[in-house]
N, C-alpha and C positions, 0 to 999 in steps of 0.2 A: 504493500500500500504506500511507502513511504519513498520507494525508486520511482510507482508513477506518480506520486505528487509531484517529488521533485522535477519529474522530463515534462510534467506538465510546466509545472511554474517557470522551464526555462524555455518551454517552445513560448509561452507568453511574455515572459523577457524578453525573447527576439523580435516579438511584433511588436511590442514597446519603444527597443532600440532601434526599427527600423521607422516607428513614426518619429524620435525624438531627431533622424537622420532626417526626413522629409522636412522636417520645422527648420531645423538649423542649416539646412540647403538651401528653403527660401530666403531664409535672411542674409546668405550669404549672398543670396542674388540679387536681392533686392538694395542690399549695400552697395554692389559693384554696379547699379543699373545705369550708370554712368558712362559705364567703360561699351554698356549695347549699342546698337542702330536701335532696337525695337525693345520698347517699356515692357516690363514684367508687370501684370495685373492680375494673374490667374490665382484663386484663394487655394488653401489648403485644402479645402472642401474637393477639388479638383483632381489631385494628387491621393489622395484617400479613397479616391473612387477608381484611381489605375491599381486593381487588383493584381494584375504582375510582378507590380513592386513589390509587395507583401511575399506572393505565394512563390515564383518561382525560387527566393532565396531559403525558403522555409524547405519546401522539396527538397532542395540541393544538400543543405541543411542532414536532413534524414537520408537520404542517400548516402552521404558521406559516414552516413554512423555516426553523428555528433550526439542526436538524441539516445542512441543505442549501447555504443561504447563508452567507456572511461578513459580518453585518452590525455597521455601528459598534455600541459597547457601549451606548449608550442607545437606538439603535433596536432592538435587540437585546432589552433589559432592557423595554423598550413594546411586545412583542410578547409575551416571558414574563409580564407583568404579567395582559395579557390575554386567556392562554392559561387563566394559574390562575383568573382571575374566572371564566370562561365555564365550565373545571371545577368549580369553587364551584355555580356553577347547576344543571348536571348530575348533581353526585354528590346533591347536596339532592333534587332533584325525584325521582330513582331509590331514594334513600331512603324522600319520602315514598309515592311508586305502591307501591313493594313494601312498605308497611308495615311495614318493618324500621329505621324513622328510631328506635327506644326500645331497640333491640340497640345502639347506640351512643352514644357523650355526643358533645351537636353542637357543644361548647362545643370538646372534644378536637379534631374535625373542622375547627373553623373557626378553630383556633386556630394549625394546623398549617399550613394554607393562607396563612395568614397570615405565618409562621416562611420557608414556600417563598418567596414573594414577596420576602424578606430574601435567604436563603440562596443558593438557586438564581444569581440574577445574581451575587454575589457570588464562588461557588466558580467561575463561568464566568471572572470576570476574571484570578480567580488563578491557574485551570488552563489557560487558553489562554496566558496571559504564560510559564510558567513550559513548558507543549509549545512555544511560539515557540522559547524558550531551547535548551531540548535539542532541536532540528529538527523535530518531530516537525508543529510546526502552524505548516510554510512552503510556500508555494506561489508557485512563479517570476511572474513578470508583467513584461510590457513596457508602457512608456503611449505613444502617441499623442500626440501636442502637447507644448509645454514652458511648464505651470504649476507655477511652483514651490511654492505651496499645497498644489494637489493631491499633487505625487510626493512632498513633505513627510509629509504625513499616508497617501499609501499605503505607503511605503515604510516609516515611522516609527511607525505607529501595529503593538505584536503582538499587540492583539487582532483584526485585520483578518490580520496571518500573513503579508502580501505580501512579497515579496522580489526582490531584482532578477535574471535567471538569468546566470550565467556564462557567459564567452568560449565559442561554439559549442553552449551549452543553448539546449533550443528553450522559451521559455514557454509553460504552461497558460493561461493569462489574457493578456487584452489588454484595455487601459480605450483609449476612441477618445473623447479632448475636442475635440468638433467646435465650439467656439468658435474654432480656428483653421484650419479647413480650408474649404474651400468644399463646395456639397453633390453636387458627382461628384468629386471627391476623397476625400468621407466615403463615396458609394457603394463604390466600389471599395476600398476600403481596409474595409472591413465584407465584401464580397464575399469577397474574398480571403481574408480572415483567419476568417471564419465555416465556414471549408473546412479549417481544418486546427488550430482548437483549439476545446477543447470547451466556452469563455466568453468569450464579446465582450460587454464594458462595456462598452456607449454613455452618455456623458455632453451631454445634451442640450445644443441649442446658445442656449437661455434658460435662465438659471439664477436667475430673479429669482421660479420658486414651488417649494412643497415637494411635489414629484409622492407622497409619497409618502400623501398625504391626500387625493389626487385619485382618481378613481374615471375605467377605463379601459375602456371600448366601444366593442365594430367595428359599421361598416356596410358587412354582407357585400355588399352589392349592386355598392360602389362600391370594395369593400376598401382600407377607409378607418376608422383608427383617431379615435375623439374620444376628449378627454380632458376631463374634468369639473371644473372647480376653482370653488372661492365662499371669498369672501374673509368668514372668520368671526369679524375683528372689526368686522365691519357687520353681523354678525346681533347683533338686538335679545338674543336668547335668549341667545348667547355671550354678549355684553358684559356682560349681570347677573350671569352667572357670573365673569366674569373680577372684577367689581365686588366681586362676596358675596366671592369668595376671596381676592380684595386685603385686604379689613377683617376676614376673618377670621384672613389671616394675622398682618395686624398686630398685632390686639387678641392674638393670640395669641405673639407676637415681642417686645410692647415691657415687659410686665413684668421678662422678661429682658435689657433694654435699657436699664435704668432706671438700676442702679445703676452700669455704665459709664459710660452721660452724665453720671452726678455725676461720677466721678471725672474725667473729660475737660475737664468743665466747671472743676474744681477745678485742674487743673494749666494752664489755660489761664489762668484767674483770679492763680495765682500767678507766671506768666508776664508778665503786663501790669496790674496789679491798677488800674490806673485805668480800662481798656476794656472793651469786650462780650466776652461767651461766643460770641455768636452774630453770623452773619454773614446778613447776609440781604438779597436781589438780584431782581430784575426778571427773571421768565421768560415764555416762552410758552407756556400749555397749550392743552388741548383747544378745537378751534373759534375759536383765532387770541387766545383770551383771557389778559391778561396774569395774574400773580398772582405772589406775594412766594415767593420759596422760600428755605426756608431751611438752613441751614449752622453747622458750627463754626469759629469764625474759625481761617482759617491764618495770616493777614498780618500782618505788620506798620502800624498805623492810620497813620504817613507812608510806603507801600508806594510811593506814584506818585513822588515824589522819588528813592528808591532805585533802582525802576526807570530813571527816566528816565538816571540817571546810569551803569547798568549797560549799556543801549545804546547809549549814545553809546563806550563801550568795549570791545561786543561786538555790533557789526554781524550778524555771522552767526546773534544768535537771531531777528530783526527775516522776515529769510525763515524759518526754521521756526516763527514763529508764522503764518505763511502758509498753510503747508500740515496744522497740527498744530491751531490755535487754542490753545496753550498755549506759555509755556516750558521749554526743555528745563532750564536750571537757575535759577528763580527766585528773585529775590534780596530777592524780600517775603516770604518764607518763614518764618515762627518755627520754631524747634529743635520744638518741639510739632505743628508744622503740617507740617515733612515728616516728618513720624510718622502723623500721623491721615491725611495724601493716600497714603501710603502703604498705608495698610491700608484706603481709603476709610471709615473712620472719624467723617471729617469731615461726611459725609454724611446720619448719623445721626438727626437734628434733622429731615428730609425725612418722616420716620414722619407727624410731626404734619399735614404737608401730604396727607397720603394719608387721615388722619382727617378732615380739611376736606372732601376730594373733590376738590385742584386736581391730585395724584397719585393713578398708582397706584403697586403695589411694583413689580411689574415690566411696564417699560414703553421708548419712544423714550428718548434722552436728552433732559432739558428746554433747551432753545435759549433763549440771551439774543436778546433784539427784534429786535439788530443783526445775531443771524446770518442772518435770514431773507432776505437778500437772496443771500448764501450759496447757500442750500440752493436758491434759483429755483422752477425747476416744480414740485419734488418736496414745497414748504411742504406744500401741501393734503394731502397723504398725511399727513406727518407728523403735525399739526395736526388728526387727523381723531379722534386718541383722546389719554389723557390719558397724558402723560410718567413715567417710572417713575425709580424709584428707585435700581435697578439695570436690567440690561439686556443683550440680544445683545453689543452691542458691547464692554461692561465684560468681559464675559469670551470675546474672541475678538479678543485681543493685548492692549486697552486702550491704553495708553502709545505703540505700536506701530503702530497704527491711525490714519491719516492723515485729515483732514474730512472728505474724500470720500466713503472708506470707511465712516466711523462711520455718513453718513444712507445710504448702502445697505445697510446691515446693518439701521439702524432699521427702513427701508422693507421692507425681505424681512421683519421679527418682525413687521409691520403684515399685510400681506397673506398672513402662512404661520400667525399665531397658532394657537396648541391649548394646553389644557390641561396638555399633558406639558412641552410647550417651556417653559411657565412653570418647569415642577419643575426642568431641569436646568437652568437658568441660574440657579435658587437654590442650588441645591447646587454651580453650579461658583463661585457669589459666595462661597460658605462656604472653597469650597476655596482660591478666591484671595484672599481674606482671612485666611487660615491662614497660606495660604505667603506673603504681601507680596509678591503681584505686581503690578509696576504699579501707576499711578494716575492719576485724571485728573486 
């Protein structure tokens, strides 16, 4: 009772956010009517009676599984994104067949769609946290295996709603991570449990593609699933895209970028006024090629002295540079410098590298020479595109992410790349740069 309230109150939040889009599209046009040949006079009354707008994004909507599944909020919000487009296309073309594209201002039309694309995931995040809160968007679940990642993020995450079920409830859901079972283990335990609730998550037992850009076909004959996958940043096509959008983000990024690096550069100058602004080091980029990347200085310019004196008095950072490739409390640090590794601020000066072509924005982490012996088999992946600025791993723990993990995180953004994946690892760079989480 309490899963269809909930799909109820959200398919009615969508018609909600799509009238609140129709309101704030007029007014948007009605502010600009300036900039027309032809006066906007049409009431909202008019716009509230093109039923298209409503329905077809609502369809799209349920097609995609939005109302149906539980899906994370960005795969969620990549699926509304594409629902409105593909309404965008629909309500146009129907406009122009029926000849009725001049009963309406397209600007109204397109502007609103636009406003949806904002709104819509928006009021989902607020109103799904906020039904978690008051009960109403939980649903029991048991998991299979013991990844503490995983039950992290199922357990913790309310826009997902999961919840663990109480002494003697039976759960609706079962997730089965068949990374630790063997496979008549994972038969029978999917047997069983496909018997007696109404959702068995299987969590495959490769986790190094994103199935979810993969394309999935039987061969009835041998009833036999393939699964389709291309690694698209080895397509020529992708990669100039990935390319355009790197330099247009930047060219787009660094005006606003400009007047902070003076100031950074200013308090790093009155910091050490004999030394450089800038730090600048030996990396590896694309196709094993070295090139200068550059930095704001954090250190102190006799840092190796310091250091060395600091180890000899604290043995135990000597193993977590081991396993971390950093120190946990560096003692070549200026007062300026764990402020900008903090906020990855320091970082900032790498723009110019992205304008060169030895980066991109978002990208692998760029590896010193040395670490390649490191990283083994896995160089040539890495090494196969150009290193970014930010990246997977910057915001999935950062500080907290061991060497290991950092080039398997690289590796999985190397072989699962999209377009979108780009978008939210910049907007979670934003977000963790807001909040000072972490740094490398």
């Amino acid at each position: 009772m309490k899963e269809l309230l909930s799909r109820t109150l959200f398919v009615i939040l969508d018609v909600l956010m799509i009238l609140l889009s129709i309101i704030l599209a007029i007014w948007v046009r009605n502010e600009l009517d300036y900039l027309f040949t032809l006066h906007h006079a049409l009431p909202l009354s008019t716009y509230l009676e093109f039923y298209p707008l409503f329905i077809m994004p609502i369809l799209l909507f349920a097609y995609e599984g939005v109302y149906t599944y539980r899906y994370d909020f960005w795969h969620e919000s990549r699926l509304i994104l594409k629902a409105i487009i593909f309404s965008a296309l629909i309500i146009f073309a129907y406009l122009a067949m029926t000849k009725s594209i001049g009963d309406y201002s397209r600007v109204v039309i397109g502007v609103t769609l636009l406003f949806m694309m904002l709104l819509v995931p928006f009021s989902k995040n607020i109103s799904k946290k906020l039904l978690y809160r008051w009960g109403l968007w939980q649903k029991r679940a048991t998991i299979y295996g013991n990844d503490p990642f995983l039950i992290n993020e199922v357990y913790g995450n309310p826009y997902l709603g999961y919840i663990r079920p109480k002494k003697g409830e039976e759960p609706s859901t079962v997730f089965i991570n068949s990374q630790q079972s063997d496979v008549s283990t994972l038969k029978e335990i999917i047997t069983s449990e496909i018997k007696k609730r109404s959702e068995v998550i299987f969590i495959p037992l490769m986790d190094d593609y994103d199935l979810t850009h993969s394309h999935i076909y039987e061969l009835s004959n041998t009833r036999t699933n393939l699964i389709v996958f291309k690694n698209r940043l080895r397509s020529n096509y992708r990669l100039t895209l990935k390319r355009v959008t790197d330099m247009l983000l930047s060219l787009t990024i660094f005006p606003f970028l400009l007047l902070p690096m003076l100031y950074i550069g200013y308090k790093i100058r009155k910091e050490e006024p004999e030394h450089s602004v800038f730090f600048s080091q030996e990396r590896l980029g694309e196709d094993k090629k070295i090139f200068v990347c550059y930095k704001f200085r954090t250190m102190y310019e006799d840092g190796d002295s310091i250091l060395q004196e600091y180890l000899e008095n604290n043995p135990d950072e000597v193993a977590y540079y081991k396993e971390y490739h950093k120190y946990q409390n560096d003692p070549r640090i200026t007062p300026i410098g764990k402020f900008l590794r903090r906020t990855s601020l320091d970082e900032l000066p790498q723009i110019f590298n992205v304008f060169k072509q030895e980066m991109s924005f978002i990208g692998p982490r760029p590896y010193m020479p040395i670490e390649e012996q490191d990283i083994k088999k896995d160089f040539n992946i890495i090494a196969s595109v150009r290193p970014g600025i930010t990246g997977l791993w910057q915001v999935s723990g950062r500080s907290d992410v061991d060497f290991d993990s950092r080039v398997n995180l690289d590796i999985w953004y190397i072989q699962n790349w999209n377009l979108w994946m780009d978008f939210v690892i910049f907007i979670k760079t934003i977000r963790t740069v807001l909040l000072n989480k972490g740094a490398r």
